[in-house]
C-alpha positions as CSV (number, residue, x, y, z in Angstrom):
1,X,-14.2,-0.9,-8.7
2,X,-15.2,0.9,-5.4
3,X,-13.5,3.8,-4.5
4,X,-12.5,2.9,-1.1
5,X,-10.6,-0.2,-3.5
6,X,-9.1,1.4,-6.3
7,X,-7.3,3.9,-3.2
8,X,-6.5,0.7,-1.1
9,X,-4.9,-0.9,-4.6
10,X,-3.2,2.8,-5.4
11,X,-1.8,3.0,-1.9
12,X,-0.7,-0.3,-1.7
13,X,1.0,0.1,-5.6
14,X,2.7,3.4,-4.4
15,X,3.9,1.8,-0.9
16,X,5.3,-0.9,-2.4
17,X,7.0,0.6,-5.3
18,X,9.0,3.3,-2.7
19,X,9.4,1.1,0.3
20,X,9.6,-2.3,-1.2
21,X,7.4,-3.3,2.0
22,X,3.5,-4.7,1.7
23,X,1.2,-2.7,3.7
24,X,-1.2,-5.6,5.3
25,X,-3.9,-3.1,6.8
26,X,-4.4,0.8,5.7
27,X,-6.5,2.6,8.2
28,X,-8.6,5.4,6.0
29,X,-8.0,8.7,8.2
30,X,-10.8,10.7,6.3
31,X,-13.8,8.1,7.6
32,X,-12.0,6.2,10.5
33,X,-12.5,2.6,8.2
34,X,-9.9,-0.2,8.5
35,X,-9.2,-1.6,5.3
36,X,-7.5,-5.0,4.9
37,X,-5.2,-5.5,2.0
38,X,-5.9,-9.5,2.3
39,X,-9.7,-8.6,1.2
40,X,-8.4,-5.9,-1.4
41,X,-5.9,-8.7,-3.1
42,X,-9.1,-10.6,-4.3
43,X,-8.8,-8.0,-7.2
44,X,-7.2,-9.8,-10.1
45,X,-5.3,-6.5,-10.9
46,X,-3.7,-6.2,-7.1
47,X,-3.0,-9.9,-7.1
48,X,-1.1,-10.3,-10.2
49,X,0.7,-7.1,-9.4
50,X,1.8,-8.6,-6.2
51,X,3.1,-11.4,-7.5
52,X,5.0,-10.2,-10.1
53,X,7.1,-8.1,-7.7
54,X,7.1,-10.7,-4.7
55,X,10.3,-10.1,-4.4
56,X,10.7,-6.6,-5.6
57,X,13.7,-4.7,-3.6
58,X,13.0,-0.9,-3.5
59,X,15.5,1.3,-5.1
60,X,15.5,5.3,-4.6
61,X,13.6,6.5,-7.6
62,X,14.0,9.5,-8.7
63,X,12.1,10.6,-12.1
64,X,11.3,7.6,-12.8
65,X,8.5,6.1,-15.0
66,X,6.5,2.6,-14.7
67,X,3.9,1.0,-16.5
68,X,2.1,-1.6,-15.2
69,X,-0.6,-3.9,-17.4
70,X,-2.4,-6.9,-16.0
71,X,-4.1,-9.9,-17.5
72,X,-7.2,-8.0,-16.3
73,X,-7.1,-5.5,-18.9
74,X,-6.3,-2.7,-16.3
75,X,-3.2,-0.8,-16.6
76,X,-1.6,2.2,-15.0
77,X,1.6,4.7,-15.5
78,X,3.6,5.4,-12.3
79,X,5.8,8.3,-11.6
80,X,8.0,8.4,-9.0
81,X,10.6,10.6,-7.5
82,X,11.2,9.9,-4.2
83,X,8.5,9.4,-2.3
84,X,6.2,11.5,-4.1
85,X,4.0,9.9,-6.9
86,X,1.8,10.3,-9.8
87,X,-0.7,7.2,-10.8
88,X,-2.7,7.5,-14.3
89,X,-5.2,4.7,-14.7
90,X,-4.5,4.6,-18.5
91,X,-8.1,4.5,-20.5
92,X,-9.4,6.7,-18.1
93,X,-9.6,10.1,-16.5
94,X,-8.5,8.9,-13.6
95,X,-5.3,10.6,-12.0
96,X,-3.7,10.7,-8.3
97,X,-0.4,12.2,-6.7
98,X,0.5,11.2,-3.9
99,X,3.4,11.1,-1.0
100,X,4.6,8.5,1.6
101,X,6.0,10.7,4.6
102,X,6.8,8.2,7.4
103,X,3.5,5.7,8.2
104,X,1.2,8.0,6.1
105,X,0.1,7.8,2.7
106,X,-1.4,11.5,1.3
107,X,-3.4,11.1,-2.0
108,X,-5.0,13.3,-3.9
109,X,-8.0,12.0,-6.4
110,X,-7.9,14.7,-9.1
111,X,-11.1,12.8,-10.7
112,X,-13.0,13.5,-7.2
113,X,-11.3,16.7,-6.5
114,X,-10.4,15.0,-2.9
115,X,-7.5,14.6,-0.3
116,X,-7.5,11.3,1.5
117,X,-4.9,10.0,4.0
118,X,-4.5,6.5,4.8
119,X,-2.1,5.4,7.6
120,X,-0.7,2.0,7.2
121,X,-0.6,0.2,9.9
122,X,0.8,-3.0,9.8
123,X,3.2,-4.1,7.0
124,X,3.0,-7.8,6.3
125,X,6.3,-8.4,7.3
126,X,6.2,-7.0,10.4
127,X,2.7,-8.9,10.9
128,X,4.7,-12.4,10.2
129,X,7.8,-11.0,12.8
130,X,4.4,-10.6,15.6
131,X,3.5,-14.2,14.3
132,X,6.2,-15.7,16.5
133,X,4.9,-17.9,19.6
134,X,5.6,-15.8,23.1
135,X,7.7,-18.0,25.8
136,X,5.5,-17.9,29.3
137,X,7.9,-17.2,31.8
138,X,6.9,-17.6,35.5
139,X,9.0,-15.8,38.2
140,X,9.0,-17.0,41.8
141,X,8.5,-14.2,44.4
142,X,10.8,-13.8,46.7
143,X,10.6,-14.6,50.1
144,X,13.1,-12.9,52.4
């Protein structure tokens, strides 16, 4: 897995863990890319993840633990508190902390010894709300 896909999957784990929303595009801040979480979900791992917690409603963590293991032999440990977090892909050296502070996602890849930041910029539900058809409305100008 790419690295610009195992952040968009870690981002989109973490988001929708503490905000119970799906981010539908992530907009890398560290090499201006757009990233589209449609393309990402064509990872077995991301896919069954999302729909296992389809309708997953966000509590406020705090100290709290989760393991997640896929069909695709790919599993990670979550910690949360708040909206700070730690991801371990298990079998791996691969760790990340994290911290969702308003439309901002702040990750840390201890592996590469990197900060990223990835601002989310749609959420899919708020994409399906923009969905709705616009009424034309035509106004007459006055003639006085």
């Amino acid at each position: 897995m790419d690295l610009n896909t195992q952040h968009a999957c870690i981002t989109f784990i973490a988001s929708r863990l503490i905000t119970g929303k799906s981010p539908a595009f992530l907009y890398n801040l560290r090499n201006s890319g757009e990233i589209e979480i449609a393309a990402v979900l064509d990872t077995d791992f991301l896919r069954e993840f999302n729909e296992k917690h389809r309708d997953y409603v966000p509590g406020y963590a705090s100290d709290c633990s989760y393991h997640y293991s896929s069909g695709s032999c790919f599993s990670i440990d979550i910690f949360i508190n708040k909206k700070t977090f730690v991801v371990h892909i298990n079998d791996t050296d691969a760790y990340f902390i994290g911290n969702i502070w308003n439309d901002t996602i702040y990750l840390y890849d201890y592996n590469k010894s990197t900060p990223f930041r990835y601002r989310i910029v749609t959420f899919n539900e708020d994409s399906k709300k923009a969905e709705k058809p616009k009424v034309n409305v035509a106004y007459e100008d006055d003639e006085d």
